[in-house]
C-alpha positions in Angstrom: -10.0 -16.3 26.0 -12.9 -15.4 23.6 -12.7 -16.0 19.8 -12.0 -12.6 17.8 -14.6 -11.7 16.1 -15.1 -10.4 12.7 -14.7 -6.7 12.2 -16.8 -6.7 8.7 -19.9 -5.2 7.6 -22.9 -7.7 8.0 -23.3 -8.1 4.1 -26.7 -8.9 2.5 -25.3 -12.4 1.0 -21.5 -13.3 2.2 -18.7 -14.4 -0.3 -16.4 -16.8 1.0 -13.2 -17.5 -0.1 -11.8 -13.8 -0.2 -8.8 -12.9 -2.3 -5.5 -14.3 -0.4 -2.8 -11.6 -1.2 0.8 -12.7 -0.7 2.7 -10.2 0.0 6.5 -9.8 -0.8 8.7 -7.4 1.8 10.8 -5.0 0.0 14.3 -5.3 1.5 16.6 -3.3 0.5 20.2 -4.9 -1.0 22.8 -2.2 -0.1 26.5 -2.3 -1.5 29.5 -0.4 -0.8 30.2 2.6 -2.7 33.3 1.4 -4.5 33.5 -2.4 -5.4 35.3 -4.6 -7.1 33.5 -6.6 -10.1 35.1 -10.0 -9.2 32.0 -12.8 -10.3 28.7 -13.1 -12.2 27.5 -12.2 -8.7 29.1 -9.2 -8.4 28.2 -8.0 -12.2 24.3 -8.5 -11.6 24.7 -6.9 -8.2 26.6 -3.7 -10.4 23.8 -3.6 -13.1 21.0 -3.8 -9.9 22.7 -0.7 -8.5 22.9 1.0 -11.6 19.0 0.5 -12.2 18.4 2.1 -8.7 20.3 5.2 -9.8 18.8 5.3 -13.2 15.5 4.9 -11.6 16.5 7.5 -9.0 17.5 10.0 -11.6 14.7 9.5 -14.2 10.7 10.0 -14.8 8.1 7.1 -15.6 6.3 7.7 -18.4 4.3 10.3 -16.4 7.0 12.1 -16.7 7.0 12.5 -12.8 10.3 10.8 -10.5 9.5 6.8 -9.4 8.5 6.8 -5.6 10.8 5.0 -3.6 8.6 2.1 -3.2 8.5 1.6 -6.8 12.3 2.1 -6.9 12.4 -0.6 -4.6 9.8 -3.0 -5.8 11.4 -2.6 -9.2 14.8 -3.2 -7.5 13.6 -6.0 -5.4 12.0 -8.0 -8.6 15.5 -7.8 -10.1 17.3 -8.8 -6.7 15.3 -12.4 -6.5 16.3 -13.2 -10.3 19.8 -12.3 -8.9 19.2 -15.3 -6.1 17.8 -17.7 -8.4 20.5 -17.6 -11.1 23.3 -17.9 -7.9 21.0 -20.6 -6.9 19.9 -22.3 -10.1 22.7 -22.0 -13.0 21.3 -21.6 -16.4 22.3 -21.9 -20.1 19.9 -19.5 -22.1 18.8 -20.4 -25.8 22.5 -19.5 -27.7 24.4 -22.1 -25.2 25.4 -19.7 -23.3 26.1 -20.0 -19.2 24.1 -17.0 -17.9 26.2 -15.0 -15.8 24.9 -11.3 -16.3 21.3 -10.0 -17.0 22.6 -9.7 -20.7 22.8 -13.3 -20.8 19.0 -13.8 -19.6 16.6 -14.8 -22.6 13.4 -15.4 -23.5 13.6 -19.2 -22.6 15.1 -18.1 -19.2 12.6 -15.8 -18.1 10.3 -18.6 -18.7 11.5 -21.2 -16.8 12.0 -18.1 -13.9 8.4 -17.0 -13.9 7.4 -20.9 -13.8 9.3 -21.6 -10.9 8.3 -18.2 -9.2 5.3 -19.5 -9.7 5.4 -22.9 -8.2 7.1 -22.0 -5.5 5.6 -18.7 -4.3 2.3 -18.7 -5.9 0.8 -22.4 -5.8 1.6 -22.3 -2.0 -0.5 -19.4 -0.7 -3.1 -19.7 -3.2 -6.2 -21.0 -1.4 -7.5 -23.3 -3.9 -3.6 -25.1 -4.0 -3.2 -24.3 -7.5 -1.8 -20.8 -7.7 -5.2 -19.1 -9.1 -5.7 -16.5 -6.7 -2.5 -14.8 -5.1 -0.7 -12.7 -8.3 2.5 -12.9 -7.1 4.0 -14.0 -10.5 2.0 -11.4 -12.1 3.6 -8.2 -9.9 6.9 -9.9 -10.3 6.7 -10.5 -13.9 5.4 -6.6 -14.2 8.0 -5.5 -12.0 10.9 -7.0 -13.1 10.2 -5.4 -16.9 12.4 -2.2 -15.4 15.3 -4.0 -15.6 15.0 -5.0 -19.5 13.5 -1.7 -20.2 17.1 -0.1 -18.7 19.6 -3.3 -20.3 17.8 -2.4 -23.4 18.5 1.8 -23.5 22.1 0.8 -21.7 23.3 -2.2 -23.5 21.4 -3.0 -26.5 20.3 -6.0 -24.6 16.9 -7.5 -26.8 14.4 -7.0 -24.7 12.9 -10.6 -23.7 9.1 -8.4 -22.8 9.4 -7.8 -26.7 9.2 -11.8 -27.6 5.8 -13.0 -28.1 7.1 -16.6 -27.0 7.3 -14.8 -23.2 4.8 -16.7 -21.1 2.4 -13.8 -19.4 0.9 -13.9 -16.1 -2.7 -13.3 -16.0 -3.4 -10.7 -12.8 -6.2 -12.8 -10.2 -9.3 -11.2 -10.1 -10.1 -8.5 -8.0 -11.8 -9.8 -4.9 -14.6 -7.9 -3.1 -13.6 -5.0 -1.0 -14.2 -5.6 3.1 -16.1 -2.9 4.2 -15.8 -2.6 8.4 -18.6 -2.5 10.5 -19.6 0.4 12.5 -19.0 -1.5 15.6 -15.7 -2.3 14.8 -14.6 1.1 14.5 -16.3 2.2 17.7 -14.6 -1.4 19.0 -11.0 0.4 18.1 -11.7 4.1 19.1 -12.5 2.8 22.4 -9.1 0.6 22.2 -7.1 3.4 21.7 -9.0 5.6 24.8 -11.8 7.2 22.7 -10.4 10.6 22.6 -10.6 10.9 26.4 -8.5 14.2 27.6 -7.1 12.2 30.1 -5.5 9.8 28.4 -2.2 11.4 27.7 0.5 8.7 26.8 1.8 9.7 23.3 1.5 5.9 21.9 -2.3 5.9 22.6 -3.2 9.5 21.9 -1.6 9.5 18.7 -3.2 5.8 17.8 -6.3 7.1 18.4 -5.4 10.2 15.9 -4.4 7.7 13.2 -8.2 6.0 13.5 -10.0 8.5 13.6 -8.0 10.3 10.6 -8.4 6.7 8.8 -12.3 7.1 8.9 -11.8 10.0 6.6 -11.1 7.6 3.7 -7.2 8.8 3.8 -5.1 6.1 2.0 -1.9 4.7 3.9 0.5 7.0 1.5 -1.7 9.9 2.3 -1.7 9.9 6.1 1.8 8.7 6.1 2.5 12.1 3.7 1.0 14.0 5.9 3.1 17.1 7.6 1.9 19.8 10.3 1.2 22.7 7.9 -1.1 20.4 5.9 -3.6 20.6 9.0 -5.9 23.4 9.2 -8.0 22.3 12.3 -9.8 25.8 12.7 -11.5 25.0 9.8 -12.0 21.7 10.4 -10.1 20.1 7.1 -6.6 19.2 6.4 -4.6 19.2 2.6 -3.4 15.7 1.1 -1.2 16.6 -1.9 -0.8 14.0 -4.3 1.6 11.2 -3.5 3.1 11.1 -7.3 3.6 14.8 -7.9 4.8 17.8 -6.5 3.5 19.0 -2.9 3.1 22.4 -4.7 0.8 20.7 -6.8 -2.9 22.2 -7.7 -4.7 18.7 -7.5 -3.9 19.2 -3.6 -7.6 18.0 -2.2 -9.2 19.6 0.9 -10.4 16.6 3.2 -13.4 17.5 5.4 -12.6 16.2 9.2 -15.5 15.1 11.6 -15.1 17.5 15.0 -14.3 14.5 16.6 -11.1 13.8 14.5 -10.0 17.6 15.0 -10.0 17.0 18.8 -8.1 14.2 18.1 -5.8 15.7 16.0 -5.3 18.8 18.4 -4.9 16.2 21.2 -1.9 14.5 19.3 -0.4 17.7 18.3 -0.4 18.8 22.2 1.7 14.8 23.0 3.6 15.5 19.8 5.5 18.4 20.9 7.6 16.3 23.6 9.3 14.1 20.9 12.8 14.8 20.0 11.9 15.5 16.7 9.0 17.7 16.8 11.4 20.1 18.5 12.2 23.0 16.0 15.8 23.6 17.4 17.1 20.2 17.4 19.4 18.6 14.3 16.6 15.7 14.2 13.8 17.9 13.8 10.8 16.9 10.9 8.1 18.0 9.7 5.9 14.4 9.5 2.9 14.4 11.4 3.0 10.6 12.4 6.1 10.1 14.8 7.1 6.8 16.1 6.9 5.9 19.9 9.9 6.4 22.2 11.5 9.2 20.2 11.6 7.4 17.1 11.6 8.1 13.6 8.3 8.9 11.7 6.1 6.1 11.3 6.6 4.1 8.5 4.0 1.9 6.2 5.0 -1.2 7.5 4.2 0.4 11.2 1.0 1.4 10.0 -0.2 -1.7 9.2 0.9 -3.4 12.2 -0.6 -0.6 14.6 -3.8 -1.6 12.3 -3.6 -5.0 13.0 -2.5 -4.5 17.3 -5.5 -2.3 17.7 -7.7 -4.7 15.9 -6.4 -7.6 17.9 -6.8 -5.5 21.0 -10.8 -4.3 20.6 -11.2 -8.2 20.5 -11.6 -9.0 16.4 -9.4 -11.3 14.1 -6.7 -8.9 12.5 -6.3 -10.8 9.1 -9.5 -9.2 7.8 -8.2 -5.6 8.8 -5.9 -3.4 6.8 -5.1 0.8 6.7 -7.2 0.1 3.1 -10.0 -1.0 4.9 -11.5 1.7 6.3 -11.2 3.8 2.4 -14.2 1.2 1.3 -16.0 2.1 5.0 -15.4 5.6 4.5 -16.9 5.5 0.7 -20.0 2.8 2.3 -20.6 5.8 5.1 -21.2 8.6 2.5 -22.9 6.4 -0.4 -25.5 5.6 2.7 -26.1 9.1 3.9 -27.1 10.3 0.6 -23.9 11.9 -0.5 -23.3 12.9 -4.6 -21.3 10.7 -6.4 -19.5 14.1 -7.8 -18.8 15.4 -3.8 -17.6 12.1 -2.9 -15.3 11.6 -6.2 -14.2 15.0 -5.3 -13.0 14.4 -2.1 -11.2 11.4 -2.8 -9.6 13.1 -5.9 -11.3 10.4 -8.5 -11.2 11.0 -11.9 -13.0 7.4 -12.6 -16.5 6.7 -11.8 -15.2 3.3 -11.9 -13.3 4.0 -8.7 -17.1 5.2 -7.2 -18.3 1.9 -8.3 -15.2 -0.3 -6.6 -15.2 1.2 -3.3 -18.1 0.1 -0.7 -19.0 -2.5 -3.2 -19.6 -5.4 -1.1 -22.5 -3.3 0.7 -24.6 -1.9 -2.5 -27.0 -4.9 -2.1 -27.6 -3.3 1.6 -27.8 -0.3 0.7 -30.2 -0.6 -2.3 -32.4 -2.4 -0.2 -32.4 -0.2 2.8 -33.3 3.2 0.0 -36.4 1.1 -0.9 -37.0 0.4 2.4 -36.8 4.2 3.2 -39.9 4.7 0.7 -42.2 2.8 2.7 -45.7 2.1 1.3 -45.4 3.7 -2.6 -49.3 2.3 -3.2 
């Protein structure tokens, strides 16, 4: 078996010791609809059911609703103080046992956060001492929902409030990993490089989901994406805004490479035999992405493992490949060819030149060198 190879950009110098992420599944806790309150269990699993309706029923301070994966991540920070305090009883500043959320205090969030922080972040972080993986940090952020609601509900003093809380710095933000071109040709090959006979739904619309990644789409974008927001005559298709209203007017137009609209009009042709493309059956949806086997639409944590199969299966090491990936490629692809900053922040729906800065950044060195070198002889 030959060693997988690595699927990034040859970089003018090379930074070890990437950013180690750990990431943290959002489970869901569910509860029957009537239930008795019965423990301190039972009360903090009331008040985490009430902060998912409240959430569920209320704007941020956007004023637009919470996604669902905020919902959750909020719900799930609130969930694994839940575990702890079954697991770890605690008596808060006053002398009190805590038993409910209201009972939680400064001193108790402190000693949470520290041992979140041994346990989940020291771990994973690659230098052994917690400095590089955040988790405390997005916990600590995360879990500020639940004190924000106690606080409107309850009157409960809001522990965020107390300067004596101990804050969790956020790592720095590592270098982007920008793919190589080989790579990509390494996966559209994988996935039977748009060949008209290759006709099994689970590699036709694999191959869609590459080539519709090279056009700098975000997972939550080409997850969002439905049939009518194609319009492959004209060679584009419409992402609306993940965090406002599909009738919105910051809907961008994404220019598609004739390659991806054969791809696309390949899938579309496969996609009509699922269950629930058909427009007279109960199960019928609009999502572009459908699972294999007549399954439900594809979901973000299927994305990101189809990312990692097809990686593993063109022959490179999956660890360094993610759906995010291939937005710094995409922004490395145009800044090379001589595209504006304003049509590229366009397309991507940037309001930041920050952002312009950030993605592709681990190849500016190459690419500065290779405009000089495009001068040739100046004297």
């Amino acid at each position: 078996m030959t060693a997988a190879r690595n699927p990034l950009r040859a970089q003018t110098r090379v930074r070890s010791a990437d950013t180690a992420r750990a990431s943290e599944s959002t489970r869901t806790l569910s509860a029957a609809p009537v239930r008795s309150v019965r423990s301190a269990e039972d009360v903090r699993l009331a008040t985490i059911a009430e902060l998912e309706l409240h959430l569920s029923t209320t704007t941020n301070k956007h004023g637009r609703p919470f996604q669902r994966r905020t919902v959750n991540a909020y719900k799930y920070a609130a969930t694994q103080l839940h575990r702890w305090l079954s697991r770890s009883p605690q008596i808060n500043a006053a002398g009190v046992g805590v038993s409910s959320f209201t009972d939680v205090d400064t001193a108790t969030l402190n000693r949470y956060f520290r041992w979140y922080y041994t346990e989940h972040d020291v771990p994973k972080s690659q230098d052994g001492k917690g400095g590089y993986t955040g988790g405390t940090s997005t916990t600590q952020r995360n879990l500020r929902a639940l004190f924000l609601y106690l606080a409107e509900e309850y009157d409960h003093p809001n522990p965020y409030d107390d300067p004596k809380l101990q804050r969790y710095a956020t790592p720095p933000m590592g270098k982007p990993k920008t793919l190589s071109e080989e790579f990509i040709t390494d996966c559209l090959a994988a996935t039977g490089n748009g060949s008209p006979k290759v006709r099994d739904f689970e590699t036709v619309r694999n191959h869609a989901i590459i080539r519709v990644l090279t056009e700098g789409l975000r997972s939550d974008e080409l997850l969002n994406l439905r049939t009518n927001d194609l319009d492959l005559p004209n060679g584009t298709l419409v992402v609306i805004p993940i965090k406002m209203d599909r009738n919105s007017v910051d809907a961008r137009t994404i220019p598609l490479q004739p390659k991806t609209v054969k791809a696309l009009t390949r899938y579309l042709r496969v996609r009509a035999t699922h269950r629930m493309a058909n427009p007279n059956s109960p199960d019928h949806v609009e999502w572009l992405w459908l699972g294999t086997r007549n399954r439900d639409e594809l979901g973000y944590q299927g994305l990101h493992r189809l990312v990692k199969k097809i990686a593993t299966a063109a022959g490179y090491d999956p660890a360094h490949v993610s759906p995010h990936s291939f937005c710094h490629t995409w922004a490395d692809d145009l800044k090379a060819a001589g595209v504006s900053g304003e049509h590229i922040m366009a397309v991507r729906g940037w309001k930041s030149p920050a952002m312009l800065r950030r993605y592709g950044a681990d190849m500016a060195s190459r690419r500065a060198v290779d405009a000089v070198h495009a001068l040739g002889d100046r004297y």
